[in-house]
VOROMAR-169591 format. One record per atom (N, C-alpha, C, O): x, y, z. Coordinates in steps of 0.05 Angstrom, whole numbers, plus 32768, in hexadecimal, padded with zeros to 4 digits. Each point is the difference from the previous one (the first is absolute). Example, Ala and Ser with C-alpha at 12.3 -4.5 7.8 and 13.67 -1.06 7.14 Angstrom:
<recs>
81087F8E809C;7FEE80188000;801280188000;80158000800D;7FE480157FE5;801080188001;7FF18016800E;800A80168004;
</recs>
This chain:
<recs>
81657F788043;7FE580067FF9;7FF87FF17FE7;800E80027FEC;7FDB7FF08015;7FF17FF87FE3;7FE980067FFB;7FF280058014;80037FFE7FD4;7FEC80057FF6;7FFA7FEE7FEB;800F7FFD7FED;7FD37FF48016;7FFD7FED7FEC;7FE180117FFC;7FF980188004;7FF97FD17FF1;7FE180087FF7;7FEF7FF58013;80097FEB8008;7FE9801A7FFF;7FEA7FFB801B;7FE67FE67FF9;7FF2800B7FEF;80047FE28015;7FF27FF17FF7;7FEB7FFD8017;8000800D8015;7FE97FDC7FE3;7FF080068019;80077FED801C;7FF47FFE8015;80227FF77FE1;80097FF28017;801680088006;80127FF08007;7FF0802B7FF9;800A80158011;7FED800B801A;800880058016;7FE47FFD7FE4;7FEA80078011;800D80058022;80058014800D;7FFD7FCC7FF8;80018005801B;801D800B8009;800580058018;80077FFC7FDC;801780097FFE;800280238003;8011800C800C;7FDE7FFB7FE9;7FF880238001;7FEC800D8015;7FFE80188005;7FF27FD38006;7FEE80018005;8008800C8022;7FF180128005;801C7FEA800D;80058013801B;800880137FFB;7FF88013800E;801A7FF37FDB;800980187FF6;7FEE80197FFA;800480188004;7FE57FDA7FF1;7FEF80127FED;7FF17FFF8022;7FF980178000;80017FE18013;7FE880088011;801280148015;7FFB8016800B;80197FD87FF6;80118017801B;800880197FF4;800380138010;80027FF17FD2;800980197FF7;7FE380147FFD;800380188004;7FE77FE07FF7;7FE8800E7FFE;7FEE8008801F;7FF380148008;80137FD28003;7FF280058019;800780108010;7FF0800F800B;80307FF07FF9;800880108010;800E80127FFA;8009800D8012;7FFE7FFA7FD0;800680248000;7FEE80077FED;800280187FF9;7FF07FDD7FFE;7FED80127FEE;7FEA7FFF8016;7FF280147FFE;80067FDC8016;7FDD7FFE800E;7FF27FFD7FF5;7FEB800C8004;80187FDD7FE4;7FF27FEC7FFB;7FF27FE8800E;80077FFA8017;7FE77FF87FDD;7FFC7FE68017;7FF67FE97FF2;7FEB7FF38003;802C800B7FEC;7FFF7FE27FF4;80027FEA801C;800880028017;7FEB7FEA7FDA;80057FE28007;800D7FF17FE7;800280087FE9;80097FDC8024;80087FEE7FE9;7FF07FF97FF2;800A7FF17FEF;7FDE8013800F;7FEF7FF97FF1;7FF580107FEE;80007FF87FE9;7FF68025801D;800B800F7FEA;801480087FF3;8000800A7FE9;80117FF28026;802180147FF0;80017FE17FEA;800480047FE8;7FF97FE3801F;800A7FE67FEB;7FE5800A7FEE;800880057FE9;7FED7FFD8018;7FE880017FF1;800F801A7FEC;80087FF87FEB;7FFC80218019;800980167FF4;80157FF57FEA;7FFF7FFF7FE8;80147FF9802B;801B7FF67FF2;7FF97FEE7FEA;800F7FFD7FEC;7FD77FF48016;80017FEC7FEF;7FF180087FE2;80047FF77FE9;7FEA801B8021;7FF3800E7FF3;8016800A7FE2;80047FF57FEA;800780268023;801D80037FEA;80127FEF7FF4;80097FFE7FE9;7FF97FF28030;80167FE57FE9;7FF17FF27FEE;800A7FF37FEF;7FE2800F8013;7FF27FE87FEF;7FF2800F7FE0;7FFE7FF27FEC;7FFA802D8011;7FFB800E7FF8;80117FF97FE4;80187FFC8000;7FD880027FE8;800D80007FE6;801380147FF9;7FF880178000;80227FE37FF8;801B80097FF8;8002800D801E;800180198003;80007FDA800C;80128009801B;80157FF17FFF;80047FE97FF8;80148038801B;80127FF47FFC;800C80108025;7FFA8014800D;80147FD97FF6;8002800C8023;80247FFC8003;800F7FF07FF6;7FF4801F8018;80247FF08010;80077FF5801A;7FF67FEA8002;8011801A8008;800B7FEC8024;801D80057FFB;80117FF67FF1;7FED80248027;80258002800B;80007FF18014;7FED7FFD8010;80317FF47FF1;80027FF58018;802380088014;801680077FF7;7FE57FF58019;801E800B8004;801C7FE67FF4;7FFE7FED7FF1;8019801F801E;80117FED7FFC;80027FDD801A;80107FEE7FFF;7FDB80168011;7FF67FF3800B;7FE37FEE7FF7;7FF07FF4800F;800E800F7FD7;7FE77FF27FF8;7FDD8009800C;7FEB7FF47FFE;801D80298011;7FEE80018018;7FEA801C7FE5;800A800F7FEF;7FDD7FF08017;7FF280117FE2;800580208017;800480048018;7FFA800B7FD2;800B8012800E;7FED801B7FF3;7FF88013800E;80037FEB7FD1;7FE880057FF7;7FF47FF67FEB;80007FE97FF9;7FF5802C7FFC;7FF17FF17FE1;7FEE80187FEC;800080197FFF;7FF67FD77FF6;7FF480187FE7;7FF17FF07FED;800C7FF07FF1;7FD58013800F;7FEB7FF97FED;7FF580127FF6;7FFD80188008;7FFA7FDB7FE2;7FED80197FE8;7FFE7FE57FE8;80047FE78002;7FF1802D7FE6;7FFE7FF07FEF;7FFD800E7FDD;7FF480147FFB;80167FE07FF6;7FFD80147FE6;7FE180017FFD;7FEE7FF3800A;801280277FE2;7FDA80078000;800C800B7FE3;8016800B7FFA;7FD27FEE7FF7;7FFA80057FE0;7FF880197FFA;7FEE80098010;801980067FDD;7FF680177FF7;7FFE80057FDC;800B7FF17FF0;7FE88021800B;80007FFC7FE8;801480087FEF;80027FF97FE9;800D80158024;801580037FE9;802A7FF38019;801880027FFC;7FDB7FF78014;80147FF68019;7FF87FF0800D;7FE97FF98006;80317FFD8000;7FFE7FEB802A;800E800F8013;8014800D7FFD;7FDD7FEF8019;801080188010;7FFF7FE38017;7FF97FE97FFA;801080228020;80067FE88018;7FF380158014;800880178004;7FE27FDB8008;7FF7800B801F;80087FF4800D;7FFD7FE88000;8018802C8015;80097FF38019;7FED80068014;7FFB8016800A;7FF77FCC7FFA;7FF180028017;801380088021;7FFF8015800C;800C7FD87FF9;80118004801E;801E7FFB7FFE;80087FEA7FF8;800A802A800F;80157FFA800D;8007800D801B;800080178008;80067FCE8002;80057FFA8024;80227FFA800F;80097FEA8007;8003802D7FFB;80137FF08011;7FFC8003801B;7FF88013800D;80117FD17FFF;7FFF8001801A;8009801B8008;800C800E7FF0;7FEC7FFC8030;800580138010;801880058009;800980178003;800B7FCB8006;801D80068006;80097FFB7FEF;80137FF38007;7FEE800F7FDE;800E80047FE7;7FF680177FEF;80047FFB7FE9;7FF1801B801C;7FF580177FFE;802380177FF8;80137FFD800F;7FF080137FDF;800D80178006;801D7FEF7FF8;801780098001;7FE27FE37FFA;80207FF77FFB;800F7FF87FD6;80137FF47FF5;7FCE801E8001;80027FFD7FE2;7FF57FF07FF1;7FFF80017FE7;7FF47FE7802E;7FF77FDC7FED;7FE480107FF4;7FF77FF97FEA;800080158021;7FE180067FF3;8009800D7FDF;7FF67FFC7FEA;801A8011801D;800E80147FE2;800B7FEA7FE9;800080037FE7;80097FE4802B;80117FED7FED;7FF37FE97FF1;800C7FF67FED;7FD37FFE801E;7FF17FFE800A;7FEA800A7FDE;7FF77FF47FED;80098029801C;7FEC800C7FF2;800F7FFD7FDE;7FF27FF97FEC;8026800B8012;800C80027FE8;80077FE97FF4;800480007FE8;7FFD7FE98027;80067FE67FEB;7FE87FFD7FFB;7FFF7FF57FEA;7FE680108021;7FE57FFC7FF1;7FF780107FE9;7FF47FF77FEC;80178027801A;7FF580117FE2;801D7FF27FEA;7FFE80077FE8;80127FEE801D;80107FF07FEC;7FF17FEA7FF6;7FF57FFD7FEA;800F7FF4802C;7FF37FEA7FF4;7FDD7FFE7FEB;7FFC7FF27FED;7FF18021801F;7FF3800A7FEF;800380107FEF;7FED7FFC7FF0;8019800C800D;801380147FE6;80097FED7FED;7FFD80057FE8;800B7FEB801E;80127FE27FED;7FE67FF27FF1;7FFC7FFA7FE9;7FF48005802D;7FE37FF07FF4;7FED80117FEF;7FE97FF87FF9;8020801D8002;7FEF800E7FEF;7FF6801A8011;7FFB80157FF4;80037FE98023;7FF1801C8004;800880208003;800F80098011;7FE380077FDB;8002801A8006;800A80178015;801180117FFF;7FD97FE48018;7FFF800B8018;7FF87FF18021;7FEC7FF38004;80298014800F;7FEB7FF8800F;7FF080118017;800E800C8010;7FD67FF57FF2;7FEA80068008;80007FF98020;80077FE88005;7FF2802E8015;7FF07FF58016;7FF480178007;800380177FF6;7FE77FDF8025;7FFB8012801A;800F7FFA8016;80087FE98005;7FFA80278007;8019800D8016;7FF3800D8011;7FED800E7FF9;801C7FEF8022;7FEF80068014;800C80228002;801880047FFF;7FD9800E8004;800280207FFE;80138008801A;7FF7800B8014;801D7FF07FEA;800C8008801E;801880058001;80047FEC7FF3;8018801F8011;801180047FF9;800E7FED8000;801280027FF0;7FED7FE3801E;801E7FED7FFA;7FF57FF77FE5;80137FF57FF4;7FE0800B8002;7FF07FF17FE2;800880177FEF;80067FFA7FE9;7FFC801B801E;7FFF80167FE9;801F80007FFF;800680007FE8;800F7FFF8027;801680008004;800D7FEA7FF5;801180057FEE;7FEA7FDD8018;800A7FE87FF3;7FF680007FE3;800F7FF37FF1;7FDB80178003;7FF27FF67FE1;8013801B7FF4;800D7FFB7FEB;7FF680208020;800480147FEC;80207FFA7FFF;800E80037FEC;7FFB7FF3802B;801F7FF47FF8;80087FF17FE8;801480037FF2;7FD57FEB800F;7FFF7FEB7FEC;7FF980107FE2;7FFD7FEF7FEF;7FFF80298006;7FF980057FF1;7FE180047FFD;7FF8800B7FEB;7FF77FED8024;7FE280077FFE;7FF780188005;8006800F8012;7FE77FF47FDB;7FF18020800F;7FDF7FFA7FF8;7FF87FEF7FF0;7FFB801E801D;7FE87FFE8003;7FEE80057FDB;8006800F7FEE;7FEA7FE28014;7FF480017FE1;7FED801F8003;7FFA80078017;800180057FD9;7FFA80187FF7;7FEC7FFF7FEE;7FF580157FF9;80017FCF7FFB;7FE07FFD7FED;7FF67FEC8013;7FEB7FF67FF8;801E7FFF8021;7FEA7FEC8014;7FFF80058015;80128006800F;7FD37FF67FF7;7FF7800A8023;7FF77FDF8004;7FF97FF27FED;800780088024;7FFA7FED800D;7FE38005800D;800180118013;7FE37FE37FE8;7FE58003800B;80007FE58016;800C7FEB7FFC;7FE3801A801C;7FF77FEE800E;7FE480067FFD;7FF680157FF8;80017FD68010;7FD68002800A;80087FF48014;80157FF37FFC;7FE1800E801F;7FFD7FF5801A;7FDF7FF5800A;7FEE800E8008;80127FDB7FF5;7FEA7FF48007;7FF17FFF801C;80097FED800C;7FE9801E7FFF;7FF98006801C;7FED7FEB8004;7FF57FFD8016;
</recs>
């Protein structure tokens, strides 16, 4: 297994990953054209910092973007997405995965790291493993534009 840092010519490289893992177990309905557009979006994002697991076959297997964000008295790291493939699911890489990134940000300075998480038990089960628990001074607002 390796883990390096993710660049944007990683893209296509993540890019079936991120549509087959959304499309078809979340029921999402990306195309390549938005999911590269998303992906590129984050990578490109000032002090982003992303990873790319790959197996011992060179084959990507998952990954993890976000990016440090400024505060006034801190830097914390929003993890926008981490994706492991579906047949590499349950076998620990997401856990191994999640923790060389709060290292490696941790090294670079940051405090904490920050996401949203989809409300559902495998999310509540994998993040509270990891040490996360739900914030207690933030609600999250939508407006929905009709």
């Amino acid at each position: 297994m390796q883990i390096n840092e993710m660049k944007v010519e990683d893209i296509d490289l993540v890019l079936p990953l991120y549509i087959e893992y959304y499309n078809t177990y979340e029921e999402s309905c990306w195309t390549e054209a938005t999911a590269k557009k998303r992906i590129k979006q984050v990578l490109t994002t000032a002090d982003s910092f992303s990873l790319i697991m790959k197996d011992d076959n060179d084959e990507v297997c998952g990954f993890a973007m976000g990016y440090f964000k400024q505060y006034d008295d801190i830097v914390g790291y929003t993890l926008e997405e981490i994706i492991i493939s579906y047949q590499h699911q349950n076998k620990g890489l997401g856990s191994i995965l999640l923790a060389t990134l709060e290292s490696k940000v941790r090294e670079a300075g940051a405090a904490c790291v920050e996401l949203q998480a989809v409300n559902d038990e495998m999310h509540e089960k994998f993040y509270s493993k990891a040490g996360f628990s739900n914030a207690r001074n933030f609600v999250m607002k939508v407006k929905w534009f009709e």
